[in-house]
C-alpha positions as CSV (number, residue, x, y, z in Angstrom):
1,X,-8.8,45.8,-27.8
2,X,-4.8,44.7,-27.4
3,X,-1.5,46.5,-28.3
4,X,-0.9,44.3,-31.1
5,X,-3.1,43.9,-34.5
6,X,-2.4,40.7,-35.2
7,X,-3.1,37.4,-33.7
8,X,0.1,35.2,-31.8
9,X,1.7,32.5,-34.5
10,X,0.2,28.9,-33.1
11,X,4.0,28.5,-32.8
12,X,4.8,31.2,-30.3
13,X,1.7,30.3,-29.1
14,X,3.2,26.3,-28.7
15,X,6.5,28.0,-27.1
16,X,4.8,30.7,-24.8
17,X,2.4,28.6,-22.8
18,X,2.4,26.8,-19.9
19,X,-0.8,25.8,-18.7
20,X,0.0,22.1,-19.9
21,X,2.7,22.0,-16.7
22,X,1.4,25.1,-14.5
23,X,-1.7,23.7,-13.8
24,X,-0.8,22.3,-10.8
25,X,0.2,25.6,-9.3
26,X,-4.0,26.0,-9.4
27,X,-4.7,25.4,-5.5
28,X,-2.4,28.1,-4.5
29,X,-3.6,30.9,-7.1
30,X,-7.1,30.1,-5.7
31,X,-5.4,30.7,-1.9
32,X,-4.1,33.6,-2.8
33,X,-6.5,34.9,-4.7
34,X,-9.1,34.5,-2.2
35,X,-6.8,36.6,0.4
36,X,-6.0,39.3,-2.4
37,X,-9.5,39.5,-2.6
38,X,-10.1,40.3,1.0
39,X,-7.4,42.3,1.3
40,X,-8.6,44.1,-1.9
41,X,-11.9,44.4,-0.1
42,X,-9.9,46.0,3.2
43,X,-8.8,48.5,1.7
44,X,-11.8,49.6,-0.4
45,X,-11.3,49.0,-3.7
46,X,-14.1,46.0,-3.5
47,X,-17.5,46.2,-1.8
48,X,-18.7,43.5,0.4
49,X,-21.0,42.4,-2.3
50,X,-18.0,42.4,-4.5
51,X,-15.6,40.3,-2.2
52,X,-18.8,37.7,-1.8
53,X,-19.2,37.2,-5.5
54,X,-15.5,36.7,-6.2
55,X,-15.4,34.1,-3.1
56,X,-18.3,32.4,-4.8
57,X,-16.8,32.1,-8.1
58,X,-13.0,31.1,-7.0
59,X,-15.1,28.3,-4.8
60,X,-17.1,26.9,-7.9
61,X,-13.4,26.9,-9.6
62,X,-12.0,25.0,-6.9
63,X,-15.0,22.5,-7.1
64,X,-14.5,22.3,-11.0
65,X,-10.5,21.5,-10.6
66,X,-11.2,19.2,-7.7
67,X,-13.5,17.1,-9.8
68,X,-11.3,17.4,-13.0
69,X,-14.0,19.3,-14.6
70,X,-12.3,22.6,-15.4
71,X,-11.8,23.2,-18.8
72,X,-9.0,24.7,-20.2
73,X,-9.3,27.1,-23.3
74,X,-6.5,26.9,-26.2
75,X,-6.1,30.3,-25.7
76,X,-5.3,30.0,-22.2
77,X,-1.3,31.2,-21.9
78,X,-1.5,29.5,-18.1
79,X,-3.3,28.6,-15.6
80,X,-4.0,32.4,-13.7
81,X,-5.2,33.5,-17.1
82,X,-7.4,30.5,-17.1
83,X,-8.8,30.5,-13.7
84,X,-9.1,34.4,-13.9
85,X,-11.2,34.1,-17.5
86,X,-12.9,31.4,-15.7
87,X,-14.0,33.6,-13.0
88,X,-15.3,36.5,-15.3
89,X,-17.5,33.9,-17.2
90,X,-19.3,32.8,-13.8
91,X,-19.3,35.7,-12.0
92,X,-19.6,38.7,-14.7
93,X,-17.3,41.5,-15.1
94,X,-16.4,41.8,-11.6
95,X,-13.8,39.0,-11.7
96,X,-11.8,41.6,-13.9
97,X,-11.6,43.6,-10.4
98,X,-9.7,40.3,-8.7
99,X,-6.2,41.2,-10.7
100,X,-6.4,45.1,-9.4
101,X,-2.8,46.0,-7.5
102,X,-1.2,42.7,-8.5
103,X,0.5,41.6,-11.7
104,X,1.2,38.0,-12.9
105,X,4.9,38.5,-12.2
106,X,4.2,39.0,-8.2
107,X,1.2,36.2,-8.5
108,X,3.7,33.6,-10.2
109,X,6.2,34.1,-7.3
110,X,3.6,33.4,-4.7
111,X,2.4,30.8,-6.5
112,X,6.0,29.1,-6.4
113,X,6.9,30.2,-3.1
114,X,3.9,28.4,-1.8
115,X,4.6,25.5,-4.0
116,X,8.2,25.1,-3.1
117,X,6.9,25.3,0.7
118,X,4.3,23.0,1.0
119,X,6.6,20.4,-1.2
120,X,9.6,21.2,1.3
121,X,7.2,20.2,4.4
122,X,6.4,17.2,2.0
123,X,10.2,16.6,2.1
124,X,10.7,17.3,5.6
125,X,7.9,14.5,6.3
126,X,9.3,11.7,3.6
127,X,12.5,12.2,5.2
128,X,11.9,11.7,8.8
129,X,9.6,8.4,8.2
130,X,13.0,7.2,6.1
131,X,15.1,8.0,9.3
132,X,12.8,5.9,11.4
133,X,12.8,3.1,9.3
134,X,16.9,3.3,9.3
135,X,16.1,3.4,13.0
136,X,14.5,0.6,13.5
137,X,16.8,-1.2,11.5
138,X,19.8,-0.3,13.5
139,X,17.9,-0.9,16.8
140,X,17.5,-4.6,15.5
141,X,20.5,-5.5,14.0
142,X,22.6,-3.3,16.8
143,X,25.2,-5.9,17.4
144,X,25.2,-7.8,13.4
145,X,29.0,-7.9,12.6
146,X,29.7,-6.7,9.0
147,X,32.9,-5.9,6.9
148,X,33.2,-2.2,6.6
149,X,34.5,-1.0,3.1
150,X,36.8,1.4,1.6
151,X,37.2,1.6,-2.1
152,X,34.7,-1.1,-2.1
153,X,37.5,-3.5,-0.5
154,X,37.2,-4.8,2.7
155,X,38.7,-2.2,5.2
156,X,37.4,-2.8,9.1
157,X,34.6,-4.6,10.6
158,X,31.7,-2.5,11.9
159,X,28.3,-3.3,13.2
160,X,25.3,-3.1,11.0
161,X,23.7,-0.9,13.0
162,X,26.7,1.6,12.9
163,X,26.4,1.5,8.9
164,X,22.6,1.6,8.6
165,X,23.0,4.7,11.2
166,X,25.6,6.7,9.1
167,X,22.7,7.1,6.4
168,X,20.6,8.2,9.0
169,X,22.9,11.0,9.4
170,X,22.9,12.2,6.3
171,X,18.9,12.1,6.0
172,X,19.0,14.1,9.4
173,X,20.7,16.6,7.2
174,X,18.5,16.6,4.3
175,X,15.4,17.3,6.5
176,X,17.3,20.3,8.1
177,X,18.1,21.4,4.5
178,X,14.5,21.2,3.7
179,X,13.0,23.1,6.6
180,X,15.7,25.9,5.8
181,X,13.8,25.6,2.2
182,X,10.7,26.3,3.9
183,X,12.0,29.5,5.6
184,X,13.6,31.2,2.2
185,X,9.9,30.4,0.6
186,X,8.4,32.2,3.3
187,X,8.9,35.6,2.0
188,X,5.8,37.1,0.0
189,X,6.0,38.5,-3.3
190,X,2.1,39.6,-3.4
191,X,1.5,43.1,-3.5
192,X,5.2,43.9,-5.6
193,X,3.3,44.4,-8.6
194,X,4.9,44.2,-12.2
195,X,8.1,45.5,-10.8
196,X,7.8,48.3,-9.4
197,X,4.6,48.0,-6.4
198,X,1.5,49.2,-6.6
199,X,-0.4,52.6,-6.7
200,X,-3.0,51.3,-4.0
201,X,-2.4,51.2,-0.3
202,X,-2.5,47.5,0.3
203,X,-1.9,45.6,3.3
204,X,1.1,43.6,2.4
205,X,1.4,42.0,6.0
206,X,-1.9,40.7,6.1
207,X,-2.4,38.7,2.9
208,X,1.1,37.5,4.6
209,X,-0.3,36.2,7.8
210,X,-3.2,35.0,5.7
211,X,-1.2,33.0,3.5
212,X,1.0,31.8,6.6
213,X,4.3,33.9,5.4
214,X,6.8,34.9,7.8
215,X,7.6,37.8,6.4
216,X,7.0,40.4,3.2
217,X,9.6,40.7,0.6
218,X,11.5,44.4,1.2
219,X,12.1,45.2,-3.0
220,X,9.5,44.8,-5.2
221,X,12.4,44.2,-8.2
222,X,13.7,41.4,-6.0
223,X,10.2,39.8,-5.1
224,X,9.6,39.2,-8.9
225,X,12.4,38.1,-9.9
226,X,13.5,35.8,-7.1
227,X,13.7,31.9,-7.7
228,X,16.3,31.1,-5.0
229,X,13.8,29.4,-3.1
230,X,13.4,27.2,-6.1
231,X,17.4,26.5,-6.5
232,X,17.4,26.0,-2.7
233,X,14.9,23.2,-3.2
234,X,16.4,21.5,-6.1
235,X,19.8,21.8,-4.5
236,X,18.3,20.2,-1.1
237,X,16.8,18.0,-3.3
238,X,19.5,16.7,-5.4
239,X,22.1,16.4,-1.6
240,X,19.0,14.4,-0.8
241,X,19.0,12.2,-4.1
242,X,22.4,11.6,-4.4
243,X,22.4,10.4,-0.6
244,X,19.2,7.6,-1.9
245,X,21.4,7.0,-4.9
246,X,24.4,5.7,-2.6
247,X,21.9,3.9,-0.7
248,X,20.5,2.3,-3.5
249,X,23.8,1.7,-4.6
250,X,24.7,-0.4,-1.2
251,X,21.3,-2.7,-1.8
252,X,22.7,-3.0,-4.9
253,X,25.8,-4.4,-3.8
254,X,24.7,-6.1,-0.8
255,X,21.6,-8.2,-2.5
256,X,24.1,-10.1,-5.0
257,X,25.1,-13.1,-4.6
258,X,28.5,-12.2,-4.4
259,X,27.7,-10.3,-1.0
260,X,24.6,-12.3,0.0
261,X,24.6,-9.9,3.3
262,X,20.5,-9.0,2.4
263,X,17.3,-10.3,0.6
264,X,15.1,-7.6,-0.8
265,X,11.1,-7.7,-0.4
266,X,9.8,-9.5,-3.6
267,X,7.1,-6.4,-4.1
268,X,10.2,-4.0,-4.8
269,X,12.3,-6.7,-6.9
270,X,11.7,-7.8,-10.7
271,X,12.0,-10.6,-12.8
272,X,13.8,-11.4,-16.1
273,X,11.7,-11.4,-19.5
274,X,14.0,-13.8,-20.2
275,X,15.9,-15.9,-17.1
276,X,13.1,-17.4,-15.0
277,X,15.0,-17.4,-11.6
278,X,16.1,-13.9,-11.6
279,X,15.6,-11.2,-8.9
280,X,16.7,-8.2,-9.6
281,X,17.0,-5.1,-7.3
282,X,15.6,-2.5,-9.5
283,X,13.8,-0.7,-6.9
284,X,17.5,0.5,-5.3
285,X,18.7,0.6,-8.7
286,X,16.3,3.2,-10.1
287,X,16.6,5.1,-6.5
288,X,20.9,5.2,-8.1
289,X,19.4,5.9,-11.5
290,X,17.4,9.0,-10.3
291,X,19.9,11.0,-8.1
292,X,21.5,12.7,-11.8
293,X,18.1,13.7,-13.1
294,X,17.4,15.8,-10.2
295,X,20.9,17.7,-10.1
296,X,20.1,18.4,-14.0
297,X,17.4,19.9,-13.2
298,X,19.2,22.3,-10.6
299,X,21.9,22.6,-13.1
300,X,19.2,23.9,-15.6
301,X,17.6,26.1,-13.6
302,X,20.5,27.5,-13.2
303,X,21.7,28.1,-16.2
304,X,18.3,29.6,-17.2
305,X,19.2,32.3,-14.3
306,X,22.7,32.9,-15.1
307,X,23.1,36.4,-16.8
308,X,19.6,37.1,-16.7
309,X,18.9,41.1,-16.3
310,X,16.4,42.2,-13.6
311,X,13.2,42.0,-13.1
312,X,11.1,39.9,-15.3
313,X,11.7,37.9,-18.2
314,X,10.1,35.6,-19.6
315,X,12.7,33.1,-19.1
316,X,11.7,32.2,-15.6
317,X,8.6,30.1,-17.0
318,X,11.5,27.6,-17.4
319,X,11.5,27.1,-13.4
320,X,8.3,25.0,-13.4
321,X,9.2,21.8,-15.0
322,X,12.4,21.6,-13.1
323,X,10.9,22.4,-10.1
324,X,8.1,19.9,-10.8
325,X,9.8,17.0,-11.7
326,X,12.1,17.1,-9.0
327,X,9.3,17.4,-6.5
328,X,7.9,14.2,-8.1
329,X,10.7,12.0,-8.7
330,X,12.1,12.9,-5.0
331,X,9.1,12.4,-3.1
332,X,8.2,8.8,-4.9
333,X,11.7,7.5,-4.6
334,X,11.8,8.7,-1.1
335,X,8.7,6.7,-0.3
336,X,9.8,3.7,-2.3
337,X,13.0,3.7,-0.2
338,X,11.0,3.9,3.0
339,X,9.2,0.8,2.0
340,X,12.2,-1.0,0.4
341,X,14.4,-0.4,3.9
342,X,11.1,-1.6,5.6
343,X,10.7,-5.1,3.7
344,X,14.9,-5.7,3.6
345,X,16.0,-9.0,5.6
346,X,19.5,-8.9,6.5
347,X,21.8,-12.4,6.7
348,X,23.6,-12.6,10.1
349,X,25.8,-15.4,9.0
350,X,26.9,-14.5,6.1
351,X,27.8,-11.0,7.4
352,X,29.4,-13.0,10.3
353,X,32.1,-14.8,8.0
354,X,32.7,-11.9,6.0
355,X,33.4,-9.7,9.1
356,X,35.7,-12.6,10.6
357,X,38.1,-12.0,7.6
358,X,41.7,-11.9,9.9
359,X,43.3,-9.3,7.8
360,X,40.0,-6.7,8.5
361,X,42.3,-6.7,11.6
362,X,45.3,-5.1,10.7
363,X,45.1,-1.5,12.0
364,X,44.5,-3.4,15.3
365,X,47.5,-5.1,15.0
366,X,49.4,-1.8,14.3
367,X,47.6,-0.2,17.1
368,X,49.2,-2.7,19.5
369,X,52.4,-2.0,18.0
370,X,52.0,1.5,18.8
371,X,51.2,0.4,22.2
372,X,54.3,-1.4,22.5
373,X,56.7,2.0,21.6
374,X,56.7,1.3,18.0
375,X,56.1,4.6,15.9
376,X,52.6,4.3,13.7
377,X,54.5,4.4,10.4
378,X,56.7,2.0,11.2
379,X,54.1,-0.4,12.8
380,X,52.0,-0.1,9.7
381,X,55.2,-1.4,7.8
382,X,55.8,-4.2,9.8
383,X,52.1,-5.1,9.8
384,X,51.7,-5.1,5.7
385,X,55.1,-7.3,6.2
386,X,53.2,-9.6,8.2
387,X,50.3,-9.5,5.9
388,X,52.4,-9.7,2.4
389,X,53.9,-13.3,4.0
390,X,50.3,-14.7,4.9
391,X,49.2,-13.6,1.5
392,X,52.0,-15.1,-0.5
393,X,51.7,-18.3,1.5
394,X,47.8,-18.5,1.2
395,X,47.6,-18.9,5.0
396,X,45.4,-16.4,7.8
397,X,47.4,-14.1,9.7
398,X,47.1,-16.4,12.7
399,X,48.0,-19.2,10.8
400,X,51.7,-17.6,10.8
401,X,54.3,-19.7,12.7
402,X,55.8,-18.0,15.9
403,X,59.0,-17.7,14.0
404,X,57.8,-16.0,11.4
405,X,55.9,-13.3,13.6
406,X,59.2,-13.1,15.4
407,X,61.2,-12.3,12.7
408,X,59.1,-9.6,11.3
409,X,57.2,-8.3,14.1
410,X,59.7,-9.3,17.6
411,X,57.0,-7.0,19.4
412,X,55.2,-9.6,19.0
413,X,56.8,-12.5,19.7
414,X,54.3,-13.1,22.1
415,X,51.6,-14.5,21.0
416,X,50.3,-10.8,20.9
417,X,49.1,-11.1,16.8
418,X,46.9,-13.9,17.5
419,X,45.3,-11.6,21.0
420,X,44.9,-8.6,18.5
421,X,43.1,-10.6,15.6
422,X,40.5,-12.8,17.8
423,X,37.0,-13.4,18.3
424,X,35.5,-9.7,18.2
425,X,38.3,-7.4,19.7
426,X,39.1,-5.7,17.0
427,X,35.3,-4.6,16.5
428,X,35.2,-3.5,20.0
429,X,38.0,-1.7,20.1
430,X,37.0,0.7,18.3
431,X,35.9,3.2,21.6
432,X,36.1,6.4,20.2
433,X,33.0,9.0,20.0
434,X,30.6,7.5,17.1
435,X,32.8,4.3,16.6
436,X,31.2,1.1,16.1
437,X,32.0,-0.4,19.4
438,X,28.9,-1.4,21.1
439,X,28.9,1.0,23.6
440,X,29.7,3.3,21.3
441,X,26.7,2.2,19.0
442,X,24.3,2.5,22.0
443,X,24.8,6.0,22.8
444,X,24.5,6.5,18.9
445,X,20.9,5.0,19.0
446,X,19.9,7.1,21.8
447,X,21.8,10.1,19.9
448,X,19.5,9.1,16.7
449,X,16.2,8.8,18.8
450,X,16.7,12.1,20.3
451,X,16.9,13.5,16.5
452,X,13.9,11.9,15.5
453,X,12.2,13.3,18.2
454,X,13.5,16.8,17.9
455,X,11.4,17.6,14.5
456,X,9.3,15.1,13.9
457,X,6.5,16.1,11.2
């Protein structure tokens, strides 16, 4: 017997289930309903003959999905439905005891919460081998002159190392964003019921230390209705994309001939269907390409929460395909980047002449200015003086006769334009904390090796 006395339209039907995408949340309903059942058995409401035959049937369900024998029904709304008519069929009418002081609204959540945490660690683990690889990267290349850009224009020269490093940084946040993920999802829902908790005297806390939750969720309104675990992964998620985007972006850039500063591994580069000697860098393009689709989907999730009344609704089903295809698509193109990074070779010489370009010296030239008792903003006019006359007469800074350099610089009459700009002094001068002097670069590798230590996986 049902409420209703007529069957569901296959349309509602169509709209109204998700056992297509929920399926994956199948390992975790069998956790927790093994440790509901235990608990349920605690406290009296199963016998220990009970408890056994439950264990036995959520077991053979756990074979059945692990061999990709479990068969779902069309009448199957989702996958706890599924698993729990599943149960009944193999174990009799005591599987209908299993759902006895929860409701699918608190079983969902745990579901989710475990999801979202186990993916997080996932995360936490893709991200750190990343960093290593950046690593090891900066440790080898740690004294590789490059031009460093600004509005994609050459700005300063910086060491290789001190680039490659600066994503580092930013992965270093990601992984702390994504172990703060795993601490929000560590709140259980279990045992909030509906809405509203439960009329049976349950034992919240130790389903919790069963499941490995820090804590139990203090509102049973707020347990059911939570998702901020799942915006805080797709928000860690999409910082974390976007960083891989602007990676990509750089390979990009750096792989053409134009640049010529790196050759990319030929098992993450294509071909042309149509120009035999193309190599294309679709691998970093594709890690630029997916950075948007992950912040939609944190968009969309919340937009589906926005204005939504307390506690359940129906609405919330729309968390799972956001949440699972950001999972997907962030932990594949964080692997394919850890193997792209791993398989890049970098071009010394080509690097080399870029980063000899005089006017990459500039600032230094202003600096000594400054030095001299010149004001900054005035030395910074003089200097684009300087550089405007070696421009218009298609000459290098050094290249400037003595008069010249008089006339528009007398500070530096001499011969100090010619010290500022030469061999690599105006890479080296840069001495300040976590510039890209050399010494500076050193203590920033044993800065970076000291963070990968400090959480590794």
């Amino acid at each position: 017997m049902t409420r209703f006395s007529s069957p569901q339209d296959p349309l509602f039907q169509a709209l109204n289930s998700s056992v297509v995408f929920d399926y994956r949340l199948a390992p975790y309903d069998l956790e927790q309903s093994a440790a509901h059942a235990r608990m349920l058995e605690r406290a009296g409401v199963l016998s220990k003959e009970e408890l056994a035959e439950i264990e036995r049937g959520l077991a053979a369900i756990r074979q059945e999905i692990d061999a990709d024998a479990f068969v779902v029904h069309p009448d199957d709304e989702d996958i706890h439905m599924a698993i729990e008519r599943r149960l009944t069929e193999l174990i009799g009418p005591v599987g209908g005891k299993l759902h006895t002081a929860r409701s699918r609204n608190d079983q969902v959540a745990t579901d989710m919460a475990m999801f979202v945490r186990a993916h997080s660690l996932n995360a936490v683990e893709f991200v750190h081998e990343l960093m290593a690889v950046l690593l090891d990267l900066a440790e080898r290349h740690s004294d590789w002159p490059m031009p460093g850009y600004t509005h994609l224009q050459r700005a300063q020269p910086v060491y290789l190392s001190h680039h490659l490093l600066a994503h580092f940084w930013r992965l270093r946040r990601d992984r702390a964003r994504f172990a703060e993920v795993m601490a929000q999802a560590s709140e259980l829902p279990l045992g909030s019921g509906a809405l509203a908790g439960v009329t049976f005297e349950t034992d919240r806390e130790g389903v919790a230390r069963e499941l490995a939750f820090a804590r139990v969720s203090a509102n049973s309104i707020d347990a059911v209705s939570n998702r901020d675990f799942v915006l805080d992964y797709l928000a860690a998620a999409a910082t974390c994309a976007t960083h891989l985007s602007q990676l990509g972006a750089e390979v990009v850039i750096w792989s053409s001939e134009e640049f010529g500063f790196c050759a990319l591994p030929d098992s993450f580069s294509s071909g042309s269907s149509i120009m035999p000697q193309k190599k294309n860098p679709d691998a970093a393009e594709l890690l630029r390409a997916k950075s948007p689709r992950i912040v939609g989907h944190l968009a969309a999730l919340h937009g589906v929460l926005h204005g939504l009344p307390l506690a359940y609704n129906k609405d919330l089903q729309e968390d799972k395909e956001h949440l699972f295809d950001a999972v997907d698509t962030l932990e594949l193109s964080l692997q394919a980047a850890r193997e792209l990074m791993r398989g890049i070779e970098f071009r010394r010489e080509r690097m080399a002449e870029a980063a000899a370009d005089e006017f990459l010296g500039a600032t230094d030239v202003a600096d000594l200015l400054v030095r001299r008792g010149v004001p900054f903003r005035e030395a910074h006019g003089v200097v684009a003086s300087l550089v405007r006359r070696a421009v218009e007469t298609g000459r290098a800074l050094s290249e400037l006769p003595a008069d010249e350099v008089a006339e528009l610089a007398p500070q530096l009459e001499d011969g100090g334009l010619a010290a500022a700009i030469s061999g690599d002094g105006f890479i080296e001068s840069k001495v300040s904390h976590g510039g890209t002097a050399l010494p500076r670069v050193l203590d920033q590798l044993r800065e970076a090796q000291d963070a990968l230590r400090e959480a590794g996986p």
